[in-house]
C-alpha positions in Angstrom: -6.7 -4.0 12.9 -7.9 -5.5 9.7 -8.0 -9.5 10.1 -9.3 -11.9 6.7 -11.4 -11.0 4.4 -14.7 -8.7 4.6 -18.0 -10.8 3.6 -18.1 -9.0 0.4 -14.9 -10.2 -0.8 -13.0 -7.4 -1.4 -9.3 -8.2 -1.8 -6.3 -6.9 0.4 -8.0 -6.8 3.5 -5.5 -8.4 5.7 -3.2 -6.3 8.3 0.7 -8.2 8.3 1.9 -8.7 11.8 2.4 -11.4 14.5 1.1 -9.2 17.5 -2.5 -10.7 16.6 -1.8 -12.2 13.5 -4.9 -14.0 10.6 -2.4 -16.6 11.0 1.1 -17.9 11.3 1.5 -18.2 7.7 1.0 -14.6 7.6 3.4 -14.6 10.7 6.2 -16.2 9.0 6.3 -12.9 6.2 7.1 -10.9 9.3 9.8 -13.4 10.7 11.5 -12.9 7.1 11.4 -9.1 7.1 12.7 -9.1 10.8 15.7 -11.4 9.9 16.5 -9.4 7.1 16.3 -6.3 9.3 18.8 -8.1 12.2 21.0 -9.3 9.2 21.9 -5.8 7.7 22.1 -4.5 11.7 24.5 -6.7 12.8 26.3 -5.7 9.4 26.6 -2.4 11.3 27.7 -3.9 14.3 30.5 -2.3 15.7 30.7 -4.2 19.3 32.0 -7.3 19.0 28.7 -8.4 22.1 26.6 -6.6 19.6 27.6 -8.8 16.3 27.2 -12.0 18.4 23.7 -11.0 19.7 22.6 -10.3 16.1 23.6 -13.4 15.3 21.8 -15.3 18.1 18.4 -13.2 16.9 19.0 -13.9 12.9 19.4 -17.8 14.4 16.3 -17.4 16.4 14.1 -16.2 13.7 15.3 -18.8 11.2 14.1 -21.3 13.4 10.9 -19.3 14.1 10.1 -19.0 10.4 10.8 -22.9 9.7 8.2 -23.7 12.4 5.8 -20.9 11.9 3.6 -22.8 8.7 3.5 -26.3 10.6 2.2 -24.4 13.4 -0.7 -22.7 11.5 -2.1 -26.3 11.0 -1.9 -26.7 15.1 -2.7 -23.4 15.9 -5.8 -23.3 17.9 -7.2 -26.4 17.7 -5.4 -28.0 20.5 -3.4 -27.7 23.6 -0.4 -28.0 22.5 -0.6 -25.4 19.1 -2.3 -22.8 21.9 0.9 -23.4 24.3 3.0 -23.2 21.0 2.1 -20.1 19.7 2.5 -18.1 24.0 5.8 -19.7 23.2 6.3 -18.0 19.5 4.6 -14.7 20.8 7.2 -14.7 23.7 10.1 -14.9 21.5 8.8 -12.1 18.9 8.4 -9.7 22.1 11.7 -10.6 23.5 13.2 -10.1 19.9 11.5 -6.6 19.2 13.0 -5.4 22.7 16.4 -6.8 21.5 15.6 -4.8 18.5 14.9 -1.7 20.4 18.3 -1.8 22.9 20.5 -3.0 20.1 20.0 -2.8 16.5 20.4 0.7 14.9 16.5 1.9 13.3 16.7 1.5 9.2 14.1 4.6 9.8 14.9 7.8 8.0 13.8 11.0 9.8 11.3 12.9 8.9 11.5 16.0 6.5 11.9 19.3 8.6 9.6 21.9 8.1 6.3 21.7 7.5 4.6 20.3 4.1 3.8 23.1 1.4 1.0 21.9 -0.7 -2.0 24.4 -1.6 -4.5 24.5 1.4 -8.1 24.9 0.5 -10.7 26.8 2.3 -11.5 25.3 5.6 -15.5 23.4 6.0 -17.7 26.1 7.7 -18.4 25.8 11.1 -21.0 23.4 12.1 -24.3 25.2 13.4 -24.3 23.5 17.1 -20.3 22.2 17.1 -19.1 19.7 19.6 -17.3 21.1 22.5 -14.1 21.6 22.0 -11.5 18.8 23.7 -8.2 19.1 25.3 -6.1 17.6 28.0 -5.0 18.2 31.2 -2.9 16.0 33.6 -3.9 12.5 32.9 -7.4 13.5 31.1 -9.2 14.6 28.5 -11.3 17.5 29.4 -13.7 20.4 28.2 -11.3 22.6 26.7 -14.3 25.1 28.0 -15.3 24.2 31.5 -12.3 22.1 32.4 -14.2 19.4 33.2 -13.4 15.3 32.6 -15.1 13.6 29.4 -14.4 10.1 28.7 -15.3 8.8 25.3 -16.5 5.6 24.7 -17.4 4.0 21.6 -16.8 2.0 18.6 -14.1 1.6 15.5 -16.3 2.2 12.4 -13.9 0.1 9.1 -15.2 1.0 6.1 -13.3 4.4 4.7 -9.7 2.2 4.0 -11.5 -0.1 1.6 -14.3 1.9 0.5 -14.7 4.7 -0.7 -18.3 5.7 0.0 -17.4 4.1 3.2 -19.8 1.2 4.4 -22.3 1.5 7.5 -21.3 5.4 8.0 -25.0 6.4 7.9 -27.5 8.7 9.3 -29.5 5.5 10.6 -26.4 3.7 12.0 -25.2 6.5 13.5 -28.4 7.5 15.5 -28.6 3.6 16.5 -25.3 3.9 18.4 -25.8 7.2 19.9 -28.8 5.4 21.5 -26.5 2.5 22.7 -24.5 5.5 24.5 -21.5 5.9 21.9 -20.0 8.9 22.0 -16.6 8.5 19.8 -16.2 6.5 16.4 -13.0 6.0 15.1 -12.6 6.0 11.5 -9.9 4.2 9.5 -9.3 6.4 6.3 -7.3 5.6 3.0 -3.9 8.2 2.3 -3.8 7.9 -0.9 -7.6 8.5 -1.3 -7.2 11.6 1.0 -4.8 13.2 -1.0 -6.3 12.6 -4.6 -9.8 12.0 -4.8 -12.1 14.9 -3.8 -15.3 12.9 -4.4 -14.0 10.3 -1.3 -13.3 13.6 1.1 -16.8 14.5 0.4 -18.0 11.3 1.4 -15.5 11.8 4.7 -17.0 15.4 5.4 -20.7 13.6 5.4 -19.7 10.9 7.8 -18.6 13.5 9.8 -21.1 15.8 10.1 -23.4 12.8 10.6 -22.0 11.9 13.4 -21.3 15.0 14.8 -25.1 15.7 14.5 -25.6 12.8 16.8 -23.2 14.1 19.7 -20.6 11.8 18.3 -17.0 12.4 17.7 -14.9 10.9 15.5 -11.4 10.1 15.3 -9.9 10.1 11.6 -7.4 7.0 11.8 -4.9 7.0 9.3 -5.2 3.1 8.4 -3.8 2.6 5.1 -1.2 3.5 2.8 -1.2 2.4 -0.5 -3.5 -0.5 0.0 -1.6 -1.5 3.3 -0.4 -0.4 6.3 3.4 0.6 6.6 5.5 0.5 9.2 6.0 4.5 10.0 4.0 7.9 8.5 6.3 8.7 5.1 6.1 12.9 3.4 2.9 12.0 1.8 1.2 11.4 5.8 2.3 14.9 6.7 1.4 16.1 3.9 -2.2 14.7 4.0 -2.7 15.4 7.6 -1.7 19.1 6.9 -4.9 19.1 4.3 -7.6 17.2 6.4 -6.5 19.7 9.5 -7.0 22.5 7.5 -10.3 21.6 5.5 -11.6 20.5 9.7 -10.1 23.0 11.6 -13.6 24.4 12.4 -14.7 21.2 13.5 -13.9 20.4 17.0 -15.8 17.0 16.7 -12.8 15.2 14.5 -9.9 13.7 16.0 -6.6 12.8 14.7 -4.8 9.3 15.3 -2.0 10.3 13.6 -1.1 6.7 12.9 -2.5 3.5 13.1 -0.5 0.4 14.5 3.5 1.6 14.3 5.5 -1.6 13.6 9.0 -2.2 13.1 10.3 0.4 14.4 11.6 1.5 17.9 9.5 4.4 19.9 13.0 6.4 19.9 13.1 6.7 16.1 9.0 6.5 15.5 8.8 10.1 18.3 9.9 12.6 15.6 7.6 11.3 13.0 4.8 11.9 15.5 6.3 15.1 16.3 6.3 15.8 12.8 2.6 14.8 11.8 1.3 17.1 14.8 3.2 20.1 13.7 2.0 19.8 10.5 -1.8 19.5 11.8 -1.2 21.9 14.6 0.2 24.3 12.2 -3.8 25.0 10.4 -5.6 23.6 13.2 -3.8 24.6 16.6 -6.8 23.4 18.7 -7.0 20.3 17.7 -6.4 16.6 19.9 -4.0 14.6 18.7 -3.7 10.7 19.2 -0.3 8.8 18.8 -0.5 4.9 19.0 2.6 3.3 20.9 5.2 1.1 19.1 4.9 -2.6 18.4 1.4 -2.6 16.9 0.1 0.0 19.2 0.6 -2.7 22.3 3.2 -0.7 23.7 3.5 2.5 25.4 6.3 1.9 27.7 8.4 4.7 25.6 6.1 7.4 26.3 7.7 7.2 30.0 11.2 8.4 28.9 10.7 10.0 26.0 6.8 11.5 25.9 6.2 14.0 22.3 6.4 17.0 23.0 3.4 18.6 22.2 0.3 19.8 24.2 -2.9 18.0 24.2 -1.8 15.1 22.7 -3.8 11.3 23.7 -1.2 8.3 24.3 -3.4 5.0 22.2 -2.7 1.6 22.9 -4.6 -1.6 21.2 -5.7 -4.8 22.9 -7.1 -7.9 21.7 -8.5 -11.1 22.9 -6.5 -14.7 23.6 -8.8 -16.4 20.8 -7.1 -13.2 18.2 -3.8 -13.1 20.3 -2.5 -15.5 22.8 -1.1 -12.6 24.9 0.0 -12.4 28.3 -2.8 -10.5 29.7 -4.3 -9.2 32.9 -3.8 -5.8 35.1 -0.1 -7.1 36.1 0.5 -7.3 32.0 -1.6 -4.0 31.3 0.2 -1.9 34.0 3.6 -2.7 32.4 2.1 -1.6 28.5 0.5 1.2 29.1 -1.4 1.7 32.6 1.7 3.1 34.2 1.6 5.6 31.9 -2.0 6.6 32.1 -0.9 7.8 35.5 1.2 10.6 34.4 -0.8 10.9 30.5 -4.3 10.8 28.8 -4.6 6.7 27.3 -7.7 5.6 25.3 -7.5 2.8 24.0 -8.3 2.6 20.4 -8.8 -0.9 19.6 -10.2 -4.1 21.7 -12.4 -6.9 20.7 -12.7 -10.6 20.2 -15.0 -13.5 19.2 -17.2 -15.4 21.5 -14.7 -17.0 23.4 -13.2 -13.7 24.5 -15.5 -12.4 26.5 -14.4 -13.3 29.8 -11.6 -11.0 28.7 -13.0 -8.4 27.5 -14.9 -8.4 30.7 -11.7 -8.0 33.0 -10.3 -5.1 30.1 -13.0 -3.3 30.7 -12.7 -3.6 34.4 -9.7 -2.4 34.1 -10.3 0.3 31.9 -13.0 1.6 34.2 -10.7 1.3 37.1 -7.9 3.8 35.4 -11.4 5.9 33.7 -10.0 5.3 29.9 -11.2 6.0 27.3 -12.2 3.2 24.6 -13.1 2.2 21.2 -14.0 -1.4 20.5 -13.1 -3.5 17.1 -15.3 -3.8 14.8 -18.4 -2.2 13.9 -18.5 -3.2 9.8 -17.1 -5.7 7.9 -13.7 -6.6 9.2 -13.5 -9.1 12.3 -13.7 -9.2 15.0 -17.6 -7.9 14.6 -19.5 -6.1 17.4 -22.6 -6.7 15.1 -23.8 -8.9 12.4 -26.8 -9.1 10.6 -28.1 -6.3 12.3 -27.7 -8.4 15.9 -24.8 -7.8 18.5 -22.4 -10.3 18.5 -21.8 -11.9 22.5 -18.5 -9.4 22.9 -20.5 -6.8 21.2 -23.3 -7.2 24.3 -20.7 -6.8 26.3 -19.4 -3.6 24.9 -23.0 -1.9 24.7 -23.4 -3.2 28.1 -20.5 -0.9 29.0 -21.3 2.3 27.2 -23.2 4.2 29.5 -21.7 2.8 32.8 -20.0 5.8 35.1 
């Protein structure tokens, strides 16, 4: 999640999207691309119910997208723009699912075989590595002694934008290992990745940073080309092929193979995934991979039907607060998501936060959370919103968070 600007000013900071969107403005660039997307599908139409529901959505959203810029003036700053927006979230969610049932993918496959680039020589070993993790059932384990670990811990922005990174430091790190983190997640740059040795360098120090602290730390691939796209494209396996190799003796880093899907149904987005794994899996065969569900990571439901086949993989959903997302939330909400599948597979949730307002949320998430024993990373340590810290002080959800690190 990358909402706004960063107090420095550095341009293209801002993550398109309505699931928890900067604003409706922002909104309304979705609405387009999703009637434009339901336009050419019901072109395809071959069932006559089919062409008239496509219709009824391309209606829907035209009307969406003619209210969406009035409603940024509303939203938030009374009743009625709060109670507007449920309303607008409502109908996006119903649309996606129509989307999902209905409406052909415009989502290629992905490549078969595995990407051929050169590999270099893999990092040596670290003198005292992290145990190694896998899953079993419903949990992430030991891969050693079998036993349960649950990582808790922080998302660390800063590698997308940056690329020295920004707070990934021997001093920051040792603060949070003393707050009881135990997992960072990372957001990284592809195009940086794959071109710019100096920036893995500055990737290999973070890591080894953290690791030294008894952190691990989960290399999120946030941005493509400035922005994040919809699905993984040839040049995502082909850069998770190299960072597997150059850490496959490193069982401290992590692979979220994706960050925030969107656009796209679980159905098609499943061989991608299947895809980036046997690509990372191919040089590093130990490793843990994490695929985020569909619709902005806020939905795992797929996983039930149609789970990747692959072992040790960790299922990631994202969850935000009412002040960032106006969602239907609670446990009744959160079983339906993603908590009926952490029954039957290993969930961590990879991303919730909010402002000051949200903590009476966050409160209950992490009851919940606790409840179902899942792992967690909270939004944002660094620069983007919504902050855990600032000015070197916790912010009130961040004093939740660290309240929660080193609870059983």
């Amino acid at each position: 999640m990358q909402i706004g600007k960063p107090a420095s000013g550095r341009p293209g900071y801002v993550t398109p999207g309505f699931a928890r969107p900067a604003s409706a403005r922002g909104l309304a660039r979705d609405v387009a691309r999703f009637s434009d997307l339901a336009g050419r599908a019901a072109d395809r139409a071959e069932a006559s119910v089919k062409s008239s529901l496509s219709s009824l959505a391309s209606d829907a959203m035209t009307r969406v997208s003619r209210g969406a810029n009035k409603l940024y003036d509303d939203l938030h700053a009374s009743a009625v723009g709060r109670a507007a927006f449920v309303v607008l979230e409502n109908t996006m969610g119903a649309l996606f699912n129509f989307q999902d049932r209905h409406l052909d993918p415009d989502v290629a496959p992905p490549p078969a075989g595995l990407a051929r680039d050169p590999l270099g020589k893999p990092l040596p070993a670290p003198a005292h590595p992290l145990p190694r993790l896998a899953t079993r059932g419903n949990q992430i384990v030991d891969a050693s002694s079998g036993k349960p670990v649950r990582l808790r811990g922080v998302d660390m922005s800063g590698f997308e934008y940056n690329k020295n990174g920004d707070q990934q430091d021997p001093q920051t790190f040792a603060r949070l290992a003393k707050m009881g983190v135990n997992i960072v997640r990372m957001p990284i740059n592809q195009d940086w990745a794959l071109s710019d040795a100096t920036y893995r360098q500055h990737l290999d120090r973070a890591i080894s940073e953290a690791n030294a602290k008894g952190i691990y730390v989960v290399l999120d691939l946030h941005w493509h080309d400035g922005k994040q796209l919809p699905c993984l494209d040839s040049d995502s396996l082909r850069m998770w092929r190299q960072l597997a190799n150059r850490y496959s003796k490193q069982p401290g880093v992590l692979y979220d193979i994706q960050n925030e899907p969107q656009w796209i149904s679980w159905k098609s987005y499943e061989p991608w995934a299947q895809a980036a794994i046997a690509n990372i899996r191919a040089v590093n065969p130990n490793s843990l991979c994490i695929v985020e569900g569909t619709e902005y990571a806020s939905n795992l439901s797929g996983v039930l039907s149609d789970p990747v086949k692959a072992p040790d993989v960790v299922y990631s959903v994202h969850e935000y607060g009412p002040s960032l997302r106006v969602p239907e939330a609670g446990p009744e909400f959160w079983d339906k998501t993603f908590g009926n599948v952490a029954s039957r597979y290993p969930v961590y949730v990879g991303e919730f936060g909010g402002n000051d307002a949200d903590v009476a949320y966050g409160k209950q998430l992490i009851q919940y959370m606790d409840h179902k024993g899942l792992s967690w990373t909270s939004w944002n340590w660094g620069e983007a919103v919504p902050n855990l810290e600032k000015g070197g002080r916790l912010t009130a959800f961040g004093q939740l968070v660290a309240a929660h690190l080193k609870t059983p």
